[in-house]
N, C-alpha and C positions, 0 to 999 in steps of 0.2 A: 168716750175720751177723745175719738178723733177729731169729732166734732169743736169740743172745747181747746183741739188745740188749734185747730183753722181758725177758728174767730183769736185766740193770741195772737197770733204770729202775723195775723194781718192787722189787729189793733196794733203791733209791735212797727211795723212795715208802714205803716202811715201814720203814727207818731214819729217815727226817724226824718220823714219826707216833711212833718210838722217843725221838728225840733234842729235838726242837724242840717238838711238842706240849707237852711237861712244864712248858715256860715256860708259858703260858695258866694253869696251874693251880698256880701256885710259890705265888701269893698267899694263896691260902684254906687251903692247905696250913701255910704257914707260920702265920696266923692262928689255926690250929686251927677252921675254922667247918665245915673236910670232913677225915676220913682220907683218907690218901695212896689206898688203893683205890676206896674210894669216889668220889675226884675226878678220878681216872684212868677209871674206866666213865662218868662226866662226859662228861670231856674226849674220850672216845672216838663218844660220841653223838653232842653237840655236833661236832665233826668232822665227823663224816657226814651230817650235818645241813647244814654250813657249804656244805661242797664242791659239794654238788647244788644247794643253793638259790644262790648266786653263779654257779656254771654257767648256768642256763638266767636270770637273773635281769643277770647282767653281765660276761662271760666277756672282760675286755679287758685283763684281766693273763695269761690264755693265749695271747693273739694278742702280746702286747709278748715273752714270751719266744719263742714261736715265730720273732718276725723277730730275735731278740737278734745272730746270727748268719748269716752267708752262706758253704756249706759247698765252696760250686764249683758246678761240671757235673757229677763223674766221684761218681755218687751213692754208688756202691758204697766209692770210698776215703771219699768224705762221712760214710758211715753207721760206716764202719771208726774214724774220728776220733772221730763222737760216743759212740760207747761208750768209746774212751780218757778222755774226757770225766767219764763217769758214776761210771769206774773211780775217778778221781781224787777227786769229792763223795763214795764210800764209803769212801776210804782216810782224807781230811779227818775227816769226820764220826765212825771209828771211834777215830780217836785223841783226838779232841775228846773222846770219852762217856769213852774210858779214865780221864783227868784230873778228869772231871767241869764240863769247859768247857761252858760255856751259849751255843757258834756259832750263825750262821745258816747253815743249809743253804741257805737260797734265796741269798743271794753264793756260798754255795761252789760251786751248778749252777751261777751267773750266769758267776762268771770260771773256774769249768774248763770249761765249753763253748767258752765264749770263746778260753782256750788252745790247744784243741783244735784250734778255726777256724782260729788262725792260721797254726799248724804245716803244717797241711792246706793255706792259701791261701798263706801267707810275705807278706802283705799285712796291713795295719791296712785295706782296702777290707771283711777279713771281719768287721769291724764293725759294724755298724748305728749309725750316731750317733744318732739318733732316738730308738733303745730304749736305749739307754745313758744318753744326758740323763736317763731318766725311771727309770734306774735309781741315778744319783747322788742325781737331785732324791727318792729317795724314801729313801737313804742319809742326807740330813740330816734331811729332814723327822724322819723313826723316832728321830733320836738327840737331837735337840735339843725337838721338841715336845711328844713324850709325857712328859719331863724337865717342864718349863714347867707342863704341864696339873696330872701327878700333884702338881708341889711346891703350885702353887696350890689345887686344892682342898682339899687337906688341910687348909690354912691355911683357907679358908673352913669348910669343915666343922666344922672344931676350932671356930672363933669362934662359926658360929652355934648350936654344943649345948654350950657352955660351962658352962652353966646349969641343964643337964636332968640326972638322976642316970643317972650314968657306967652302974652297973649295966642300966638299961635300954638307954641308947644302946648297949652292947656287944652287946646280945642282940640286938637289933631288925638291926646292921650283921652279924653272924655271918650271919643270915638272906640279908640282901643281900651277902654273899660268893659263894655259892651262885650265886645269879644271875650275880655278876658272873664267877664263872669261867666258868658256859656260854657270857656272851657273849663269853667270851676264847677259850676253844676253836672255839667258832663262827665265831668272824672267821679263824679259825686256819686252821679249815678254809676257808672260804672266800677265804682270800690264796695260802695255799701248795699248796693240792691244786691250783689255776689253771696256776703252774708246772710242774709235772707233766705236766699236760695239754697245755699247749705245746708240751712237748720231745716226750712221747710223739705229737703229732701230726707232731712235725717227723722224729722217726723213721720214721713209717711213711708218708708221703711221699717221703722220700730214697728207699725202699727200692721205692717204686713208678715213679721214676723221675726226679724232680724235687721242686725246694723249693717248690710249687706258691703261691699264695695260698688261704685257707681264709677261710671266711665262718663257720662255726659247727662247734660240738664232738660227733665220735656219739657217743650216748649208751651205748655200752659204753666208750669211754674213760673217760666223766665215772665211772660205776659202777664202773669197776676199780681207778679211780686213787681215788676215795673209799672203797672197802673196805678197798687194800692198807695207808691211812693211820691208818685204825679200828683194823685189827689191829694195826698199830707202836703208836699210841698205848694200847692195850690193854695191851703188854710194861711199859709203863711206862719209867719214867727218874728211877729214884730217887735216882742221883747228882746233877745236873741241877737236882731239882726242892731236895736240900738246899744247894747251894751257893746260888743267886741267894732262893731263897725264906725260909733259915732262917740259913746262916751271913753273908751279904754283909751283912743288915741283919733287923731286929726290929719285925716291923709289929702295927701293933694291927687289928680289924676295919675302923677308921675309914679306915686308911690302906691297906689292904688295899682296901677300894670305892675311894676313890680311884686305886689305882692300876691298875684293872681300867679302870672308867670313863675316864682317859686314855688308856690301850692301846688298850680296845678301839675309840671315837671315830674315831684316827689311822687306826689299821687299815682300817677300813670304807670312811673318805675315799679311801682311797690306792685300795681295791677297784674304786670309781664311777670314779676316775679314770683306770683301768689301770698306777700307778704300781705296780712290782712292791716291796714292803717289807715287811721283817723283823719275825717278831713276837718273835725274840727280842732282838733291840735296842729297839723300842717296848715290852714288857713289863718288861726288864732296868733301859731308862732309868726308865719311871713310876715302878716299884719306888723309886730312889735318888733321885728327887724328893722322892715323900713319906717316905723313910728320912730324908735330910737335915734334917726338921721333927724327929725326933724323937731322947729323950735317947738318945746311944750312938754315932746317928749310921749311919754305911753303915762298913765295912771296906776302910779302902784298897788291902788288900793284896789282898785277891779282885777290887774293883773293878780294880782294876791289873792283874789276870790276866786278867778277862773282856776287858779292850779291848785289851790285848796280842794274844787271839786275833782279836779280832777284827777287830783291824788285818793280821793276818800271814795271814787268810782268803783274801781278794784276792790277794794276788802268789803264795801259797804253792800254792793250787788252781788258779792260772792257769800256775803254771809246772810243776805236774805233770800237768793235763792237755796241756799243750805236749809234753811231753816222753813218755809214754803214746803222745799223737798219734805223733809219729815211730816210738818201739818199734813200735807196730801198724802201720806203715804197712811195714813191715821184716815180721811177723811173720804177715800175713795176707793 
């Protein structure tokens, strides 16, 4: 079983770097200040960049998912559940890239593990209220603030170059897109490769015999789980990166920093705090912050598709890994 769960978790870990990376970089993409490949070997640096340096720098969003859950005693059915689990964020996550949906994998672990537990326990005790607060509180934070930030500066920014020739302000902000996508990537890596790391410590715990407590991460975890996310983000996600970057809404360089600079802000806060939170909700929101300042506006109909997913993430991944949980528990 351990075996089946190291091939999950790393098929799980380079679908993320596949699917969810591409947000970090929709912005500059759309902007035209990088090509899509170009911003993709970016995005992919940046990543591996993020993951190591929040690893040994603040690793308290791998310690909130590691206790997200409580899987029992019987570690062997425990470990049998959380790969039903895993099954369930690959299955989510594949149909999401089909569509072109811009999900968060990080809720789809959150509540298929969760699912998992419960099926496993038939209790809400497999719960952690603890790390659950701090996964709602980081569910509003990502969707409400990076909104608030990106609409606001743009609005400032707009005001204070009002005056300066458009031409050079676009050139000098192309420049600072650049930047701002590596620190979108980077935060990137450094929020979501933490999750990873979590589950992947809570697997091979179970498998050694309990949910033990952990104080710090080895560093062939932090290494595996940053590579296998390099190379997903390397595949790219060209679906992804045209829907929220190019078709949802039409950003200039201006609004483009802006909306990097919100993202990535929230994101880093959330890091120091161990709140675990979505960069593709905090990227998705900033976007339609600063989309909303400008003429044309954001796309209701995409906007309405992206929060349709990502409303039906939660109960949909919770209730197929629930159900996964049971199949395996039958099946192995």
């Amino acid at each position: 079983m351990i075996i089946l769960f190291t091939i999950l978790i790393l098929l799980v870990i380079l679908v993320n770097g596949w699917t969810d990376a591409p947000n970090a970089i929709a912005g500059c993409v759309s902007t035209r200040a990088m090509s899509p490949s170009s911003a993709l070997a970016l995005a992919a640096a940046a990543n591996f960049i993020g993951a190591i340096g929040m690893a040994i720098f603040s690793p308290k969003v791998a310690f909130t998912l590691y206790n997200i859950a409580d899987f029992g005693n019987d570690t062997s059915e425990a470990l049998c559940a959380l790969c039903a689990g895993l099954c369930a964020v690959i299955l989510w996550a594949t149909v999401a890239w089909m569509f072109g949906l811009p999900t968060s994998e990080s809720h789809a672990l959150i509540s298929g593990i969760s699912g998992a537990a419960l099926a496993k326990r038939r209790s809400l005790d497999a719960l952690n209220s603890r790390e659950w607060h701090l996964v709602i509180m980081g569910l509003i934070i990502t969707t409400v603030l990076p909104f608030i930030l990106g609409f606001l500066l743009n609005r400032i920014l707009t005001a204070i170059l009002k005056g300066f020739p458009r031409r050079n302000v676009i050139r000098y902000f192309l420049r600072a897109e650049r930047f701002g996508a590596a620190s979108s990537a980077l935060i990137h890596g450094a929020q979501d490769s933490q999750k990873f790391m979590g589950i992947y410590m809570l697997g091979i715990t179970l498998y050694r015999g309990e949910q033990e407590n952990i104080s710090s991460i080895p560093i062939y975890v932090v290494l595996i789980c940053a590579s296998v996310m390099t190379l997903g983000t390397m595949l790219g996600g060209a679906r992804i990166i045209k829907k929220i970057g190019c078709d949802m809404t039409r950003l200039d360089a201006v609004g483009g920093s802006a909306a990097d600079t919100a993202s990535s802000a929230v994101l880093f806060i959330c890091s120091l705090l161990g709140i675990p939170a979505s960069t593709t909700h905090s990227k998705a929101s900033a976007i339609i912050g600063t989309g909303i300042c400008k003429r044309g506006g954001v796309d209701p109909r995409i906007m309405g598709q992206m929060f349709a997913a990502w409303g039906l993430t939660f109960p949909f991944c919770a209730a197929l890994g629930f159900v996964l949980s049971r199949l395996f528990s039958y099946c192995f």
